[in-house]
VMD Tcl script that builds the backbone (N, CA, C; Angstrom):
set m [mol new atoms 384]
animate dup $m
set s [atomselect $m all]
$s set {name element resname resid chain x y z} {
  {N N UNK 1 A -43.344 -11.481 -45.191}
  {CA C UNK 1 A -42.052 -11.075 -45.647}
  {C C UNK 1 A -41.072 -12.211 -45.397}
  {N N UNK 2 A -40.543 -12.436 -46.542}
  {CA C UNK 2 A -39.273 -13.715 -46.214}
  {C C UNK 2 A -37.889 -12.862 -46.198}
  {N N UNK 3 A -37.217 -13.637 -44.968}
  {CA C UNK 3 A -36.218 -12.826 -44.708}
  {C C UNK 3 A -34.775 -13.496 -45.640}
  {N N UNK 4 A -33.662 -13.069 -45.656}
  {CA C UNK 4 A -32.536 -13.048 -46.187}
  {C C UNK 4 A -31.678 -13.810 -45.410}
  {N N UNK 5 A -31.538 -14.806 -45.209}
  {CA C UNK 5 A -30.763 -15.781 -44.480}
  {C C UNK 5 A -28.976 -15.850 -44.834}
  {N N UNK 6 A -28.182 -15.303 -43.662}
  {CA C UNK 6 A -26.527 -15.811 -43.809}
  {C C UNK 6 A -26.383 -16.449 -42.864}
  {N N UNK 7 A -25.012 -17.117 -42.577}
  {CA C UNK 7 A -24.757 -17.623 -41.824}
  {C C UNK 7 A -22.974 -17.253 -41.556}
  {N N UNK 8 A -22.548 -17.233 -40.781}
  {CA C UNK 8 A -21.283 -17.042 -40.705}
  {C C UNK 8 A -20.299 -17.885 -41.609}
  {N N UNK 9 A -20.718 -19.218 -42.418}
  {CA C UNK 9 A -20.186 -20.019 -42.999}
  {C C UNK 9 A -20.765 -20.310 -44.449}
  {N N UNK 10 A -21.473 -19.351 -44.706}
  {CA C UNK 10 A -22.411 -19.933 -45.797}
  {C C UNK 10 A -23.158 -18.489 -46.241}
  {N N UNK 11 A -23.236 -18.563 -47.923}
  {CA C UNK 11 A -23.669 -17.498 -48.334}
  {C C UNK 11 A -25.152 -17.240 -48.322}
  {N N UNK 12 A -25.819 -15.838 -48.667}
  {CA C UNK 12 A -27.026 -15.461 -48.672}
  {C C UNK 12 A -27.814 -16.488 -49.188}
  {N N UNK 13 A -28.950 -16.906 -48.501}
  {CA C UNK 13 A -29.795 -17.743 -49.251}
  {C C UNK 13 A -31.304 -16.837 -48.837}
  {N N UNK 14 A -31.922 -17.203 -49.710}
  {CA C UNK 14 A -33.701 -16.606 -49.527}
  {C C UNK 14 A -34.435 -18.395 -49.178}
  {N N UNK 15 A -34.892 -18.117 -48.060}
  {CA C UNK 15 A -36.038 -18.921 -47.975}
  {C C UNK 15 A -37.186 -19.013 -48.930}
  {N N UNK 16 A -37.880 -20.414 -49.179}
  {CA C UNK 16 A -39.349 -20.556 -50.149}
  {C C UNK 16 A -39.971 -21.781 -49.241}
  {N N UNK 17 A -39.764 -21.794 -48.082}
  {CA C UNK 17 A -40.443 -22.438 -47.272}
  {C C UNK 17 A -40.996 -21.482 -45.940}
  {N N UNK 18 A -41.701 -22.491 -45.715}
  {CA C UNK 18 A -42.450 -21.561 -44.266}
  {C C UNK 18 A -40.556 -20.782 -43.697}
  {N N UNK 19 A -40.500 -19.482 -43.242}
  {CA C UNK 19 A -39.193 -18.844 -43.027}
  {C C UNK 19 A -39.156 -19.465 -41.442}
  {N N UNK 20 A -37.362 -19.485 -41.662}
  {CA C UNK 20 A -37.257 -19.969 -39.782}
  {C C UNK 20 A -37.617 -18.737 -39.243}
  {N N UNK 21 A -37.409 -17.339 -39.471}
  {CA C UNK 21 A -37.813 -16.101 -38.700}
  {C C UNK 21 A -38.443 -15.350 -39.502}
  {N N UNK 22 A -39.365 -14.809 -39.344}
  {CA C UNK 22 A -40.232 -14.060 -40.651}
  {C C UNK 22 A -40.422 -12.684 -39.202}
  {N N UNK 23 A -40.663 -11.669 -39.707}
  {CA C UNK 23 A -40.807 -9.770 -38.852}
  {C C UNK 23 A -41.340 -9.155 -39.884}
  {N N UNK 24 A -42.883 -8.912 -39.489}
  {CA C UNK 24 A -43.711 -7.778 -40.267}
  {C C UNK 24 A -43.161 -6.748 -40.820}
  {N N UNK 25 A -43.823 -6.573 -41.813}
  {CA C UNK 25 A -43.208 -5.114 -42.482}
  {C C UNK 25 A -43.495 -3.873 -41.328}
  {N N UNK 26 A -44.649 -3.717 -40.486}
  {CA C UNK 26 A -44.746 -2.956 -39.226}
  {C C UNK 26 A -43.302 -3.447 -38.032}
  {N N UNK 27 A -43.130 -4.546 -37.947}
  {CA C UNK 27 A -42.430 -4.664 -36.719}
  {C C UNK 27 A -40.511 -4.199 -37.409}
  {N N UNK 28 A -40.097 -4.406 -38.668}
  {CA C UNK 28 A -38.927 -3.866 -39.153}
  {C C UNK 28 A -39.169 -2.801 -39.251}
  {N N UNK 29 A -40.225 -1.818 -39.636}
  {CA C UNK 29 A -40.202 -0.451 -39.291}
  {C C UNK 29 A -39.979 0.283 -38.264}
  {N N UNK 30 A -40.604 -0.385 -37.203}
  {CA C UNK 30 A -40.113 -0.050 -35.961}
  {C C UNK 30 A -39.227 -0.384 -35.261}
  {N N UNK 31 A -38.186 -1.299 -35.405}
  {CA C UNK 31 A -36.960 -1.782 -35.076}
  {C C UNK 31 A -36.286 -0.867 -35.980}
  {N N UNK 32 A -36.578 -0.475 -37.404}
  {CA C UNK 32 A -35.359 0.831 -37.670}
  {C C UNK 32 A -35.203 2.076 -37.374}
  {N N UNK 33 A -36.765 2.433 -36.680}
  {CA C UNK 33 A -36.718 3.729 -36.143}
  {C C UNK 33 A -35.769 3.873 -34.922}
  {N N UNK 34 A -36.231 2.422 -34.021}
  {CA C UNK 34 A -35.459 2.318 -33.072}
  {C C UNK 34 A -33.773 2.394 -33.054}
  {N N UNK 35 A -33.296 2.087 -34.186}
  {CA C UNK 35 A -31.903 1.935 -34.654}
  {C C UNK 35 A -31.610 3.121 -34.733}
  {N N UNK 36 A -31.801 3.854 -35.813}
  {CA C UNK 36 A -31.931 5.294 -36.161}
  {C C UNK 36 A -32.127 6.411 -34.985}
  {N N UNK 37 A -32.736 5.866 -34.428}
  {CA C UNK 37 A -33.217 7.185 -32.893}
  {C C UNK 37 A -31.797 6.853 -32.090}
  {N N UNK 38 A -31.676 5.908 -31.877}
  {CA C UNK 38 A -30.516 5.541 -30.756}
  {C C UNK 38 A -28.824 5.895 -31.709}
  {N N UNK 39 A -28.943 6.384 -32.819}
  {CA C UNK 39 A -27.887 6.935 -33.444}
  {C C UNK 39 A -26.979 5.540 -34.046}
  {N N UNK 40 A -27.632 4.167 -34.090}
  {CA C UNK 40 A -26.884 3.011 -34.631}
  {C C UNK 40 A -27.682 2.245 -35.897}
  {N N UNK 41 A -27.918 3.213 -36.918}
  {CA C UNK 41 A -28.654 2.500 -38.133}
  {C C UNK 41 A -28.107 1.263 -38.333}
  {N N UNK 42 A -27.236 0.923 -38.230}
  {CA C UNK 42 A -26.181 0.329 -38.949}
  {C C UNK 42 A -26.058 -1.384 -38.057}
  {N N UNK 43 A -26.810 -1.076 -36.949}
  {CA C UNK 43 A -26.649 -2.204 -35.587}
  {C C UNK 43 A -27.536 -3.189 -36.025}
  {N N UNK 44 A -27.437 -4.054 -35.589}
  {CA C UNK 44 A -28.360 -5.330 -35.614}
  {C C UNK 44 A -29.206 -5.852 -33.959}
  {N N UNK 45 A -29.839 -6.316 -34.181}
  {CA C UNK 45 A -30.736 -6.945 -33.090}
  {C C UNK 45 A -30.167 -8.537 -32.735}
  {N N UNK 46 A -30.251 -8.956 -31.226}
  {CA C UNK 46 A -30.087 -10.258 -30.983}
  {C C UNK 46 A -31.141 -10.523 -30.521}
  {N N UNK 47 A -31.821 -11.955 -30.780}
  {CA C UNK 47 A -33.159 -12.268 -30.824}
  {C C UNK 47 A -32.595 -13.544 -29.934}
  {N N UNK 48 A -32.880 -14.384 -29.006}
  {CA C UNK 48 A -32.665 -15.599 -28.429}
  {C C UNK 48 A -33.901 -15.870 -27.614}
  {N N UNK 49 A -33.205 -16.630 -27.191}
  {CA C UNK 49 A -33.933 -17.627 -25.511}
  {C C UNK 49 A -32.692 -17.903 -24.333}
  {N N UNK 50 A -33.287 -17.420 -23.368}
  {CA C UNK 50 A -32.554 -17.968 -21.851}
  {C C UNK 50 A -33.500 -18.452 -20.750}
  {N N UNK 51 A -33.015 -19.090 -20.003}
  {CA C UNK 51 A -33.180 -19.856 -19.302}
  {C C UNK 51 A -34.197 -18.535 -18.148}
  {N N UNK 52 A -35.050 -18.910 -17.471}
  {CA C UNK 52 A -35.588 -17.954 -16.250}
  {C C UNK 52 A -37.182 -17.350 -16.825}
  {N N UNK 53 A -37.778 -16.429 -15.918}
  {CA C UNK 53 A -39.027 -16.296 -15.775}
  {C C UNK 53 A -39.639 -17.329 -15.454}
  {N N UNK 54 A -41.237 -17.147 -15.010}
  {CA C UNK 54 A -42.020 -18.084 -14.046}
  {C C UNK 54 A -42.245 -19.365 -14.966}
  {N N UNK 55 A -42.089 -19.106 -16.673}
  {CA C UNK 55 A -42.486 -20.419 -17.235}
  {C C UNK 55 A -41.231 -21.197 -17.478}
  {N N UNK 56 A -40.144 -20.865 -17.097}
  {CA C UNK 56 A -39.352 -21.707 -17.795}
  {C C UNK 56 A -38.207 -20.759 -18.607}
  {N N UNK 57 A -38.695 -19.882 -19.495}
  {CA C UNK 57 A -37.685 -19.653 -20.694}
  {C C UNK 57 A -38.113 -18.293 -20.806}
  {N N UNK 58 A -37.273 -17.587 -20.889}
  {CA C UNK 58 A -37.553 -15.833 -21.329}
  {C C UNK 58 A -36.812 -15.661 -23.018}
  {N N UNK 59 A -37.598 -14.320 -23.247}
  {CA C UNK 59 A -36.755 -13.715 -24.614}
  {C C UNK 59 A -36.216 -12.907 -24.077}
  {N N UNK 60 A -35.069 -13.015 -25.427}
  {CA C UNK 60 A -33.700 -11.851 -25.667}
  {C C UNK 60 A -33.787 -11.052 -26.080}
  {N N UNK 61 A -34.214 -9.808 -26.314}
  {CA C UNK 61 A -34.653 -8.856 -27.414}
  {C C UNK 61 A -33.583 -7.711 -27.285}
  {N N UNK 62 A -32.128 -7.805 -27.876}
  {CA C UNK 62 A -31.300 -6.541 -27.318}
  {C C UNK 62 A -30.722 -5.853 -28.709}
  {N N UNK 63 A -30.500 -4.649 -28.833}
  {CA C UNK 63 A -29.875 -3.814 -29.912}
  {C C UNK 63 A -28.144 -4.685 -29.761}
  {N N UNK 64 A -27.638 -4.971 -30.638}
  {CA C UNK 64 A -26.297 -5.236 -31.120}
  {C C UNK 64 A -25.308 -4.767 -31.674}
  {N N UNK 65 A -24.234 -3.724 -31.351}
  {CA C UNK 65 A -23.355 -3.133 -32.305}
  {C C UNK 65 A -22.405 -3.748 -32.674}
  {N N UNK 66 A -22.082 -5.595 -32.006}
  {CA C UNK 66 A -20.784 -6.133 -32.500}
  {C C UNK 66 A -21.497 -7.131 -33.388}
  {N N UNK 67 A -20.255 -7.740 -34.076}
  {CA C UNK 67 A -20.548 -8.556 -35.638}
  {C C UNK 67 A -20.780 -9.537 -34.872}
  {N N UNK 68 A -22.025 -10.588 -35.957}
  {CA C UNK 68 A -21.888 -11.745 -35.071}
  {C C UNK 68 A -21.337 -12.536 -35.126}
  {N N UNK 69 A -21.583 -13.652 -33.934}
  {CA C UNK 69 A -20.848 -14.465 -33.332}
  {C C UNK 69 A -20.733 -15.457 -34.633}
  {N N UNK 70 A -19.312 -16.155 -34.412}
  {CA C UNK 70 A -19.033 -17.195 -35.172}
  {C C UNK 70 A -20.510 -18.003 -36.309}
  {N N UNK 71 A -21.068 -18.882 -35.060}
  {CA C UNK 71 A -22.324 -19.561 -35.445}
  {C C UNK 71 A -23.860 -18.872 -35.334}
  {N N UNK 72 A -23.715 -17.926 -35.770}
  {CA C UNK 72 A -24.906 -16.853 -35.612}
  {C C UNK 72 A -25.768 -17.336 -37.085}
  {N N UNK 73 A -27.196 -17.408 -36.734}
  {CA C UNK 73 A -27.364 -17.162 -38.460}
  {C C UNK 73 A -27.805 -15.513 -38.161}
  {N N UNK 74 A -27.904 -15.027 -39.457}
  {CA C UNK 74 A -28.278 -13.945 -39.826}
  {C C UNK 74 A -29.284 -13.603 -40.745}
  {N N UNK 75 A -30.180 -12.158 -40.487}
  {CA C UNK 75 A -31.383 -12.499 -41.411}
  {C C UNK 75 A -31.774 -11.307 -41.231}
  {N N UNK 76 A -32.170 -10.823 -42.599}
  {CA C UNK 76 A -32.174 -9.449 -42.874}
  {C C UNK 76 A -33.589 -9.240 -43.510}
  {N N UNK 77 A -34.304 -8.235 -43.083}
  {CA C UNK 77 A -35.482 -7.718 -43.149}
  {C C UNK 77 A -35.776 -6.504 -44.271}
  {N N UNK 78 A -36.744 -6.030 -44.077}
  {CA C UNK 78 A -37.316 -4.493 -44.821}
  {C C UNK 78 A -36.148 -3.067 -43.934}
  {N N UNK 79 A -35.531 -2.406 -45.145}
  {CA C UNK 79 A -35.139 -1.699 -44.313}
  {C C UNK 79 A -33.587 -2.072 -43.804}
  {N N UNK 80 A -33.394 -2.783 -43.814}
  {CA C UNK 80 A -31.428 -3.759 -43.830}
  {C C UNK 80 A -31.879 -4.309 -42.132}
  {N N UNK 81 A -32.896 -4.125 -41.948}
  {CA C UNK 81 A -32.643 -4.166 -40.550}
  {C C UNK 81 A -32.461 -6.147 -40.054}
  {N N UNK 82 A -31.041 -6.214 -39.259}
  {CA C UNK 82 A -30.652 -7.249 -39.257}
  {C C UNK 82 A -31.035 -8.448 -38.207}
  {N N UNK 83 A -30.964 -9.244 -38.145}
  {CA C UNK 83 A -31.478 -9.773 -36.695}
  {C C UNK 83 A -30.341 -11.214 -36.361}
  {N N UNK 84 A -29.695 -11.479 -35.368}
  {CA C UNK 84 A -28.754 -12.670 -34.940}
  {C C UNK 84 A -29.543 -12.912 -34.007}
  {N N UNK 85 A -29.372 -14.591 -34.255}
  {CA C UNK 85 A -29.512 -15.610 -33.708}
  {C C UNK 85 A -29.043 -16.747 -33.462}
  {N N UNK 86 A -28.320 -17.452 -31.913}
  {CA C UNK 86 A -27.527 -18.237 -31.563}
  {C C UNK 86 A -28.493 -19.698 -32.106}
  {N N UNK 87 A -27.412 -20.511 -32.718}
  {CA C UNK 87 A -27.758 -21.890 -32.899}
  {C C UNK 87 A -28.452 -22.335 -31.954}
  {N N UNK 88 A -28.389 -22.495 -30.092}
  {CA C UNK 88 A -29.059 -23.425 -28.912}
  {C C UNK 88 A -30.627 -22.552 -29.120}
  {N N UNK 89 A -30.719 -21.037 -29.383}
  {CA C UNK 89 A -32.004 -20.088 -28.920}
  {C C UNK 89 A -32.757 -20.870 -30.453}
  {N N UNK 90 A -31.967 -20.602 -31.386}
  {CA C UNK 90 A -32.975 -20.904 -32.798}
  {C C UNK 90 A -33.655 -22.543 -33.075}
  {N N UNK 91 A -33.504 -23.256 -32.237}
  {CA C UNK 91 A -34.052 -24.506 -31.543}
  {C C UNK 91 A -35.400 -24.333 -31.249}
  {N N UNK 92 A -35.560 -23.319 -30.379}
  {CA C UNK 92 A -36.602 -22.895 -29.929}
  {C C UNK 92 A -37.485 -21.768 -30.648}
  {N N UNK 93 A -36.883 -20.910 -31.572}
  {CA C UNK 93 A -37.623 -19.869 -31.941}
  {C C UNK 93 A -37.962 -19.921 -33.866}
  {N N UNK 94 A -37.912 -21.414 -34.279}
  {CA C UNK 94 A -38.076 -21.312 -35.491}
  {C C UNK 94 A -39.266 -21.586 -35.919}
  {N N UNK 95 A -39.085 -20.865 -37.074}
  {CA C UNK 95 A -40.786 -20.298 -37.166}
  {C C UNK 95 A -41.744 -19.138 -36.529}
  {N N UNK 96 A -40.790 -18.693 -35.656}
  {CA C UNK 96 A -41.376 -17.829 -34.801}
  {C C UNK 96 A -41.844 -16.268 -35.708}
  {N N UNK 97 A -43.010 -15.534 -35.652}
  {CA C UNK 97 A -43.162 -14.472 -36.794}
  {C C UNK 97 A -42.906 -13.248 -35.595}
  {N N UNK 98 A -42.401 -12.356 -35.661}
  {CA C UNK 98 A -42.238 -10.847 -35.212}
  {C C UNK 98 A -43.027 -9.870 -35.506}
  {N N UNK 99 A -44.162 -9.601 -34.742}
  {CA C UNK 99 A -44.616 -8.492 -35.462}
  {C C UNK 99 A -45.200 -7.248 -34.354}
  {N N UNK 100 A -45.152 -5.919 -34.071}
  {CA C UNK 100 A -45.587 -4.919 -33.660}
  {C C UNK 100 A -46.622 -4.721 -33.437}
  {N N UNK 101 A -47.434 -4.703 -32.194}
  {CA C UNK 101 A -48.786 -4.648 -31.402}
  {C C UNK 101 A -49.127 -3.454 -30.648}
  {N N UNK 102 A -50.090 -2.482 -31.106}
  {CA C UNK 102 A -50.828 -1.678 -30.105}
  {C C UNK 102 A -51.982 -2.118 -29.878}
  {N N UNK 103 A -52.359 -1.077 -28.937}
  {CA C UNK 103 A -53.638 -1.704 -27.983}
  {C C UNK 103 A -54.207 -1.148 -27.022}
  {N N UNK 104 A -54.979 -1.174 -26.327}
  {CA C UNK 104 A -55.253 -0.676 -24.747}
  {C C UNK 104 A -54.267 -1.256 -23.753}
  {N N UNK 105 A -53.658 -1.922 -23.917}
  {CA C UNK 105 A -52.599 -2.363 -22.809}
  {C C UNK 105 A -51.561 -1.694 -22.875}
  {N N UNK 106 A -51.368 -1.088 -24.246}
  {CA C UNK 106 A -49.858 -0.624 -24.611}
  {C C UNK 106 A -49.472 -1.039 -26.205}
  {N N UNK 107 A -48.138 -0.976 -26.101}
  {CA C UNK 107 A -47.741 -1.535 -27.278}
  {C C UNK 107 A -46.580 -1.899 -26.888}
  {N N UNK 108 A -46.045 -3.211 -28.404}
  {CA C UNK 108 A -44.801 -4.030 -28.046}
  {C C UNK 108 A -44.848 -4.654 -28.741}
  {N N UNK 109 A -43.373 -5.383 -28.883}
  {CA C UNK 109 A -43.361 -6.588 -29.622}
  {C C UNK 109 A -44.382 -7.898 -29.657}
  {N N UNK 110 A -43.974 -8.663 -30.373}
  {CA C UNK 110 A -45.313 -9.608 -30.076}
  {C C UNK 110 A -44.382 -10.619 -31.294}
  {N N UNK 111 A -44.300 -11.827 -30.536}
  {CA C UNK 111 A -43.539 -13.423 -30.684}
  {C C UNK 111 A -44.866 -14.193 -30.926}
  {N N UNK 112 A -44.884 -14.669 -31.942}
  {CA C UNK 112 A -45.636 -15.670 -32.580}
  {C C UNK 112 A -44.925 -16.887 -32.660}
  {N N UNK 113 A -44.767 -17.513 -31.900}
  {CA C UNK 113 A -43.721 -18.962 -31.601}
  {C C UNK 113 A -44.813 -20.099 -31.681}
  {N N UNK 114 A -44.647 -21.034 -32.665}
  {CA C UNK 114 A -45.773 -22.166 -32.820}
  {C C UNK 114 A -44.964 -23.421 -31.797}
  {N N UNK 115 A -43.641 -23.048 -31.438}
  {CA C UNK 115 A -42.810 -23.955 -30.495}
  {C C UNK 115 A -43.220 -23.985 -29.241}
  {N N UNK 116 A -43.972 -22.365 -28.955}
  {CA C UNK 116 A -44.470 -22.656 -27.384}
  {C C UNK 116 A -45.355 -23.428 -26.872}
  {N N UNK 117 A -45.523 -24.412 -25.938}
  {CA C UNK 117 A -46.229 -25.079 -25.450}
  {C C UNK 117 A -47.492 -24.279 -24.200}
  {N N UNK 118 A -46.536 -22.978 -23.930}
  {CA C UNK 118 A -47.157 -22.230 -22.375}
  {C C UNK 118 A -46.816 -21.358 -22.206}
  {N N UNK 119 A -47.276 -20.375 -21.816}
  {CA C UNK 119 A -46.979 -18.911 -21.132}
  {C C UNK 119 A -47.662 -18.170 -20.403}
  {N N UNK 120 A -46.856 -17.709 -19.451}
  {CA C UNK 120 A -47.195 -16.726 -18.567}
  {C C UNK 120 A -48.315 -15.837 -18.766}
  {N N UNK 121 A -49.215 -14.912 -17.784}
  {CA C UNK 121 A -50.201 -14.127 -18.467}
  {C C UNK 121 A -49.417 -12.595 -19.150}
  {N N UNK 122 A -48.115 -12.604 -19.327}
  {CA C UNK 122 A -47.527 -11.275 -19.673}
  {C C UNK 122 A -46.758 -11.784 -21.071}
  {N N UNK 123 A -46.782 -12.793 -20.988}
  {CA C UNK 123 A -46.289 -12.968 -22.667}
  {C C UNK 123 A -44.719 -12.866 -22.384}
  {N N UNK 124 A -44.259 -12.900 -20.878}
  {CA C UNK 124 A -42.383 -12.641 -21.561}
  {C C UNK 124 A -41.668 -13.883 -21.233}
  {N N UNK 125 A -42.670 -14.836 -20.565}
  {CA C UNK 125 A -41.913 -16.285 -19.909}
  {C C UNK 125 A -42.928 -17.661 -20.499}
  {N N UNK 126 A -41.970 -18.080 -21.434}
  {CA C UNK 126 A -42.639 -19.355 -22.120}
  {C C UNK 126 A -42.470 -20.688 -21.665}
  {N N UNK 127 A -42.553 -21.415 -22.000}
  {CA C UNK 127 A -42.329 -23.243 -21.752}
  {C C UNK 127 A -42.879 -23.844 -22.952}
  {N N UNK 128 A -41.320 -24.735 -23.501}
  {CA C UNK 128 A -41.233 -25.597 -24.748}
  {C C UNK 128 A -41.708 -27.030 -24.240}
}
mol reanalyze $m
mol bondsrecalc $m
mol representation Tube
mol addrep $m
């Protein structure tokens, strides 16, 4: 799925290259249920990188009800479901694919980052 790219300064464009953020048609389904259950269809997701965990770098994965930030790009999925991302985090997370994992361990998101160099055995602390 190629996503719908804005930017706070710049109009809708569609990617035709490998996408900087691409999210399964499974993993936007379940990010809108999640929207929808929590009573904020309408909210967007912030997707980043910060600093901490044992490798170096953790993800951001938080529900969003404010507009984004100035230099946010923006990128819209199956479903309207939206996703922001800060210029310093999208350094690190481009190319990265999103997609929804069950299993015997559980289930969860699941970051396909070709940027990572390393990670932890839990998948939530990387190194670029």
């Amino acid at each position: 799925m190629h996503a719908q790219m804005t930017s706070s300064d710049s109009q809708p464009t569609t990617t035709s290259e490998r996408p900087k953020l691409d999210v399964s048609a499974r993993a936007a389904k379940i990010m809108h249920e999640q929207l929808v259950k929590r009573g904020t269809p309408e909210a967007a997701i912030r997707f980043g990188i910060r600093g901490g965990g044992c490798t170096g770098y953790s993800y951001v994965f938080e529900f969003s009800d404010k507009a984004p930030r100035k230099n946010d790009q923006v990128f819209e999925f199956d479903l309207g479901v939206r996703i922001y991302v800060d210029p310093k985090s999208m350094v690190y997370l481009e190319g990265t694919r999103i997609d929804f994992e069950t299993g015997i361990r559980g289930h969860g998101f699941n970051f396909d980052n070709p940027n990572v160099k390393s990670d932890c055995g839990c998948g939530e602390s990387v190194s670029f």
